[in-house]
TIGU-511789 format. One record per residue: residue in one letter; x, y, z of N, C-alpha, C in turn. Coordinates in steps of 0.001 Angstrom, whole numbers, plus 500000, padded with zeros to 6 digits. Example, Ala and Ser with C-alpha at 12.3 -4.5 7.8 and 13.67 -1.06 7.14 Angstrom:
BEGIN
A513190494310507800512300495500507800513200496700507800 S512850497750507080513670498940507140512900500030507870 
This chain:
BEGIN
X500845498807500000500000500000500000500880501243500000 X500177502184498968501026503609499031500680504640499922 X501989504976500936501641505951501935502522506862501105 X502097508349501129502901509315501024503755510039502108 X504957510813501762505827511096503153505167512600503225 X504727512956502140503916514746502645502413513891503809 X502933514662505097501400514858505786501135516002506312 X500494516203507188499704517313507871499002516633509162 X498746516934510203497916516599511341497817517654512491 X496798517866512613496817519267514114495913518775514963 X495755518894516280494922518216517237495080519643518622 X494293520052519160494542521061520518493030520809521133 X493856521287522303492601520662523655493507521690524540 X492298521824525587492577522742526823492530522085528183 X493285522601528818493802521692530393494259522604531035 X493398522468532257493667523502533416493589524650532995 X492936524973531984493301526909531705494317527021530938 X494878525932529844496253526359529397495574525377528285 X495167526464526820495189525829525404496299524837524728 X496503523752524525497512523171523840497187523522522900 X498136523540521438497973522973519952499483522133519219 X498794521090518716500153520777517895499662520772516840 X501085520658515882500765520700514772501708519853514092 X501925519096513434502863518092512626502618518596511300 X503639518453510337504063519005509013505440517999508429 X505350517057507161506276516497506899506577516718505323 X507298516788504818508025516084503251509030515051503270 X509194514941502103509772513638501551511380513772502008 X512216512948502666513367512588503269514062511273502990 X515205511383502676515824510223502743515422508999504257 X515616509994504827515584509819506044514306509954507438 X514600509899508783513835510546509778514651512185510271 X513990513324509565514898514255510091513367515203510571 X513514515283511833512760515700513067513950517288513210 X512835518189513351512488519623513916511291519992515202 X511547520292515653510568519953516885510763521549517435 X509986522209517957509708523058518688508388523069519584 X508804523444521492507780523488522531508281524149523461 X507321524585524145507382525300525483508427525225526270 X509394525514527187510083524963527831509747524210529226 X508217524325528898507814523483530045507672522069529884 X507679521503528804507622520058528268508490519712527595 X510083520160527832511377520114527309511659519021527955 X511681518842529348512098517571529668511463515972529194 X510125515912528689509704515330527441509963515101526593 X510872516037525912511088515798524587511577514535523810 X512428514055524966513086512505524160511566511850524056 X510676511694525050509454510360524998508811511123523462 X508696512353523300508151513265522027508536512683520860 X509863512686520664510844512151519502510904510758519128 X510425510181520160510751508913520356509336508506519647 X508234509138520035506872508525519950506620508956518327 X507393510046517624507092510405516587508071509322515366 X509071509166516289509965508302515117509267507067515004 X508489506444516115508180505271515581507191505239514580 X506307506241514833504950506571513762505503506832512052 X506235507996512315506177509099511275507139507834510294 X508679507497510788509073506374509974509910507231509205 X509762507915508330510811508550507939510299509740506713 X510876510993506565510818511746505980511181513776506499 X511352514663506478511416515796507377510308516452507962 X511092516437509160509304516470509954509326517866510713 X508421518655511079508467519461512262506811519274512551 X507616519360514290506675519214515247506333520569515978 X505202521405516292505328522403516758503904522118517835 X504648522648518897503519522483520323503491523911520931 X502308524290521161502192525370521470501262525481522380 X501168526526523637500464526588524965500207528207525133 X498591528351525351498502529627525609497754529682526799 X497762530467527730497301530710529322495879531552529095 X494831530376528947493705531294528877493194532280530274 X493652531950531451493322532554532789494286533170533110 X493740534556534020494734535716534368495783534347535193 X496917535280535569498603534696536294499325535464536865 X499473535404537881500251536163538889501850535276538957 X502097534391537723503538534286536933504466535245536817 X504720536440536527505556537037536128505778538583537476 X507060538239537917507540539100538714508648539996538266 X508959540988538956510435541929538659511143541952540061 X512412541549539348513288541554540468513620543371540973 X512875543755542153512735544995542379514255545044542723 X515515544494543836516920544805544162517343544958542942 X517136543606542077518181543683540905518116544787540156 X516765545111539329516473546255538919517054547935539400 X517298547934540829517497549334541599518869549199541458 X519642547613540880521310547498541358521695548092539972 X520879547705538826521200548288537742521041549390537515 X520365550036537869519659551442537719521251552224538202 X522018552060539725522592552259539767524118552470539475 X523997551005538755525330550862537931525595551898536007 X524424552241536055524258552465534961524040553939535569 X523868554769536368524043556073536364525944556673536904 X526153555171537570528089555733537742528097556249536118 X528138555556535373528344555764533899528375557205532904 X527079557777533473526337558298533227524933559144534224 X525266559969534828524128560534535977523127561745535090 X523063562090534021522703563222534087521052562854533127 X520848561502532982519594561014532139518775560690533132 X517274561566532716516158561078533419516066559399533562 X515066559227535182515039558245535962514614556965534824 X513072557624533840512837556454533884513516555952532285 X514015556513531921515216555412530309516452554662530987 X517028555222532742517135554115533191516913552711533315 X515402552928533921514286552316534033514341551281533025 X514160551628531810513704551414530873514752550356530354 X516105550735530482517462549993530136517412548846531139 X517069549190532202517282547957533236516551547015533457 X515562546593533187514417545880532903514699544814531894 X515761545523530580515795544459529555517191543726530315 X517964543829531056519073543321532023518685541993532151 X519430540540532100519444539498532689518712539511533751 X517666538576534072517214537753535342516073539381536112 X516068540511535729515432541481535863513934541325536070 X513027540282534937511462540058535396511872538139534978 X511481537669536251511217536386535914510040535864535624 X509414534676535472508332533778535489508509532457536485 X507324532486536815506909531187537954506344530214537502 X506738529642536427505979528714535521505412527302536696 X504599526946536729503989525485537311504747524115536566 X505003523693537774505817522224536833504712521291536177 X505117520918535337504792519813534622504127518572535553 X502611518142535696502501517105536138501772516276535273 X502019514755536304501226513606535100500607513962534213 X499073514202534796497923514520534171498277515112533013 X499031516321533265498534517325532079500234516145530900 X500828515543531540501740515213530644500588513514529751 X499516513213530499499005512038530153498112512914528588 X497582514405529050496811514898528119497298515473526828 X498622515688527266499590516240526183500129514856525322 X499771513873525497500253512319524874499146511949524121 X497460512628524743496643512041523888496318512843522691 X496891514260522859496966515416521493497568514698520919 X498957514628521322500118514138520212499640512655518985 X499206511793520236498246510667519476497139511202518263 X496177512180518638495311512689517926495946513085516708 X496927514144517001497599514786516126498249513474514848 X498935512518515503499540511562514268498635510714513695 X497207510525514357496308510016513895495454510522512411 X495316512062512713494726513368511484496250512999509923 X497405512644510787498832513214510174498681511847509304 X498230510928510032498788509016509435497122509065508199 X496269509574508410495117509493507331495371510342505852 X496202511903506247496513512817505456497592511417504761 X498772511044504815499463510226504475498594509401503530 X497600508654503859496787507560502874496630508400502077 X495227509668502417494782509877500931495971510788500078 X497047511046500710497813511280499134498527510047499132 X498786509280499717499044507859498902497891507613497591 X497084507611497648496033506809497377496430508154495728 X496160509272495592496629509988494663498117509981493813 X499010509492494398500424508732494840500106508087493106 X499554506831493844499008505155493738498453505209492105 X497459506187491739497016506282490913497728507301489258 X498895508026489990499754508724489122500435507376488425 X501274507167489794502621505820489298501374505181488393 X500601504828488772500022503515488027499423504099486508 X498854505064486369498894505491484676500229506102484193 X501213506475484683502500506106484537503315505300483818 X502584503981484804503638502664484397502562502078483125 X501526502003483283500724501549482187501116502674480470 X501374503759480720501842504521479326502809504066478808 X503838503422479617504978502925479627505218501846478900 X504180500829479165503520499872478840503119499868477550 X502103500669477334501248501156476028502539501182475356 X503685502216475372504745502533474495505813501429474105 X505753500569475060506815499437474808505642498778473832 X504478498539473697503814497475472772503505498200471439 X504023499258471842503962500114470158505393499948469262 X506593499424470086507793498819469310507556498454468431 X506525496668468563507083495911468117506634496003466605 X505568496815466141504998496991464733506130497168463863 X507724498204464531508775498503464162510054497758463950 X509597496704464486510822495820464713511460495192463287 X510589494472462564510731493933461418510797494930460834 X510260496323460517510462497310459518512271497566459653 X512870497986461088513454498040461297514813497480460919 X514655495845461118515866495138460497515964495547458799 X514296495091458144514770495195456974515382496396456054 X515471497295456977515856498693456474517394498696456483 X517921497854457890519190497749457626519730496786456780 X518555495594456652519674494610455075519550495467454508 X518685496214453672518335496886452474519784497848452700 X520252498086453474520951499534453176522865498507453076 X522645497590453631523983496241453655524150496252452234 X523289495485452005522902494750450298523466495878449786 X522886497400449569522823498390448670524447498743448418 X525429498560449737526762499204449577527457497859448949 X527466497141449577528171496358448763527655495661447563 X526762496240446864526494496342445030527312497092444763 X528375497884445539529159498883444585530132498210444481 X530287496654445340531399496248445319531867494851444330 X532694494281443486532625493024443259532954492099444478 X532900490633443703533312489314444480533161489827445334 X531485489590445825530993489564447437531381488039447982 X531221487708449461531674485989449435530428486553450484 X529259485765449392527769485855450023528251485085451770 X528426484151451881528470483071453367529271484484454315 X530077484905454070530452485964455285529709487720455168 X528886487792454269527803488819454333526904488296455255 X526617487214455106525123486678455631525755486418457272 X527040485832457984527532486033458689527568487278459370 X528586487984458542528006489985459673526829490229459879 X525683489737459122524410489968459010523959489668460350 X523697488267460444523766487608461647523925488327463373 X525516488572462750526160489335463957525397490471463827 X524894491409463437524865492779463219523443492801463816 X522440492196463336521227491697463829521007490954465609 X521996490558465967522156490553467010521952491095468386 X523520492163467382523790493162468255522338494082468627 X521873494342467231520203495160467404519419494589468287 X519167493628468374518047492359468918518074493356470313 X516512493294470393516130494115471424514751493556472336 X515170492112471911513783491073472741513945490981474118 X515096490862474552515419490979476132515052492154476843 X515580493298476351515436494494476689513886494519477265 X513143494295476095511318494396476233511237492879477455 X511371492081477073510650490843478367511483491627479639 X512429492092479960513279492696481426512265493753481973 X512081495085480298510728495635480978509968495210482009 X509509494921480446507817494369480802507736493622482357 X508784493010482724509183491961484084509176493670484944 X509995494174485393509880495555485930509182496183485809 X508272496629484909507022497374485550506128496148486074 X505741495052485564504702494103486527504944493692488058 X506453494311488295507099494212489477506577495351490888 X506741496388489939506727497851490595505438498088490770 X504432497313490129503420497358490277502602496693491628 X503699495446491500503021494197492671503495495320494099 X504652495437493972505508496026494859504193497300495546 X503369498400494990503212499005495456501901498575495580 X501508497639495762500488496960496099500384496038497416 X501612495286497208501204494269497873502077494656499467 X503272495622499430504151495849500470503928497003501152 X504287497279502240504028498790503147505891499318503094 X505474500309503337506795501175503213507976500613502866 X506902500692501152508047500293500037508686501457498826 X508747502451499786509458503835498674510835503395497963 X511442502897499470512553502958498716512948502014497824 X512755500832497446512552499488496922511911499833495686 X510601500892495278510535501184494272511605502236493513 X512038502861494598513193503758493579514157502740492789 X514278501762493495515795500762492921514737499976491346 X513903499968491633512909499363490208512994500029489264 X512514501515489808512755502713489075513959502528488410 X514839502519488877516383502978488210516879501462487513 X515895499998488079516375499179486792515581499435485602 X514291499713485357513541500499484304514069501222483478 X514672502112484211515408503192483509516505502186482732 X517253501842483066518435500923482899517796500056481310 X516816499471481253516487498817480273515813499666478859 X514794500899479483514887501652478309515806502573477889 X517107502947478558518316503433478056518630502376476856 X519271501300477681519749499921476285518499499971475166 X517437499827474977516461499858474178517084500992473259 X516832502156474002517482503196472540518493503482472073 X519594503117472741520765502794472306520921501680471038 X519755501156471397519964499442470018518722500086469337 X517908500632469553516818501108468440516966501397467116 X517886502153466516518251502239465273517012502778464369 X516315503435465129514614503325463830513974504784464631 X513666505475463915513036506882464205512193506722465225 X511036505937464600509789505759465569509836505161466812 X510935504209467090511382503606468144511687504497469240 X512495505345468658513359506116469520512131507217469699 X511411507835469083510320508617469740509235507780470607 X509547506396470967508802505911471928509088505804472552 X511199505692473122511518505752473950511815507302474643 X512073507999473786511662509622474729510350509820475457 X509585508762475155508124508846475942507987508479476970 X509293507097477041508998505855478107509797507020478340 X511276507542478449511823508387479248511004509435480295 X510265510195479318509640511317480466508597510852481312 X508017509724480577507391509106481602507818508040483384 X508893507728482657510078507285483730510223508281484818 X510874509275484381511286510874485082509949510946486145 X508609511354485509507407511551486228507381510454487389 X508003509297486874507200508189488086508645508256489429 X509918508800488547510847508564489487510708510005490675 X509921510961490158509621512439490909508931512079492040 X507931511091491705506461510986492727507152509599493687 X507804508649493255508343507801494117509444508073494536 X510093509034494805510714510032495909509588510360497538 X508323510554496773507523511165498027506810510231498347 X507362508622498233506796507504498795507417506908499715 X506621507090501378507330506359501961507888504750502326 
């Protein structure tokens, strides 16, 4: 099944007078690369945070953003009245002749000058902040399906054009060879004492070398692959990229041995169509 690595999920609830919100936001990553920003009141959390997201999220760039607003008045925030009067003073040795309050005003922004009395962190509100986060990867893990599911349906008219274009070869194939006896035959009429048995020999060889039946059954085997693959397996991104790039691998050789106009404008097709499927299975996790 196709999950995509773009999600989205937001979940907020209120506790004790203090709004939570999270919000999760991902793209496509080699990797698990986590951004996280919260309060510094649920900092000491953060590993169980990281921890609970890596097992979900699985891999791609993520940010996590938690946010807390104090819906009820707070008698939190104090000024250190000594410290404040110590600066005030240190800052007029300097300087005595500036009104009191741009003192004032300077000393206030001073280190440790107005603190906060923040409330510690207990269970409860850490049990309620676990069932957002849950909520939140729950909204985040559905966003994931339905662009899988949009994913699912690109690759797959994709690989079927792909398809369509490889079965439009073969009308070319026989036109193909006989264009090159015809053009064999034609040069060496300019020549005498042909020794027909080693014409018909290079022939052989030369026809060979063209032969482009493998190429098509290797296809055709690789896309019916990439197909099962994103069907039948879960977080199989990366496994389709390596399909991807044997695909690629077989309609390169194809036009390299093509030799025939029309061929080769079917393989610039399978190409951009390749490109398209290798863009979107990047953002498969």
């Amino acid at each position: 099944m196709i999950l995509s690595m773009t999600g989205f999920g937001r979940s907020e609830g209120v506790f004790e007078g203090k709004k939570i919100t999270i919000d999760l936001k991902s793209l496509n990553s080699k990797s698990f690369d986590l951004n996280i920003k919260m309060p510094l009141r649920y900092k000491d959390k953060e590993f169980d945070i990281r921890k609970t997201l890596n097992d979900k999220i699985l891999r791609g760039k993520v940010d996590c953003f938690i946010n807390m607003e104090t819906l009820t008045d707070s008698n939190d925030v104090s000024i250190n009245h000594d410290l404040v009067k110590s600066y005030i003073d240190e800052l007029k040795k300097i300087t005595s002749d500036g009104p009191d309050f741009e003192y004032l005003k300077m000393a206030i922004r001073f280190p440790d000058a107005i603190s906060t009395r923040p409330d510690e962190l207990n269970e409860n509100e850490w049990i309620f902040l676990s069932g957002l986060l849950n909520e939140a990867l729950e909204k985040f893990d559905q966003f994931r399906k339905t662009e899988g599911e949009t994913l699912h349906d690109e690759l797959k008219k994709n690989l079927k054009s792909i398809e369509s274009s490889l079965a439009q070869v073969i009308p070319f194939e026989n036109e193909r060879m006989d264009g090159v006896k015809e053009r064999y035959r034609k040069t060496l009429n300019e020549f005498d004492n042909i020794d027909e048995t080693r014409f018909y020999q290079e022939m052989a060889y030369f026809t060979e070398k063209l032969d482009i039946s493998e190429e098509k059954v290797r296809l055709a085997q690789h896309l019916k692959y990439y197909l099962e693959v994103m069907k039948d397996e879960d977080f199989n991104g990366k496994k389709l990229g390596f399909i991807s790039q044997e695909i690629g691998r077989e309609i390169n050789t194809l036009g390299s041995k093509a030799n025939h106009a029309e061929i080769q404008k079917l393989v610039v097709k399978m190409k951009d169509d390749l490109e398209k499927i290798k863009e979107q299975t990047l953002n498969v996790l």
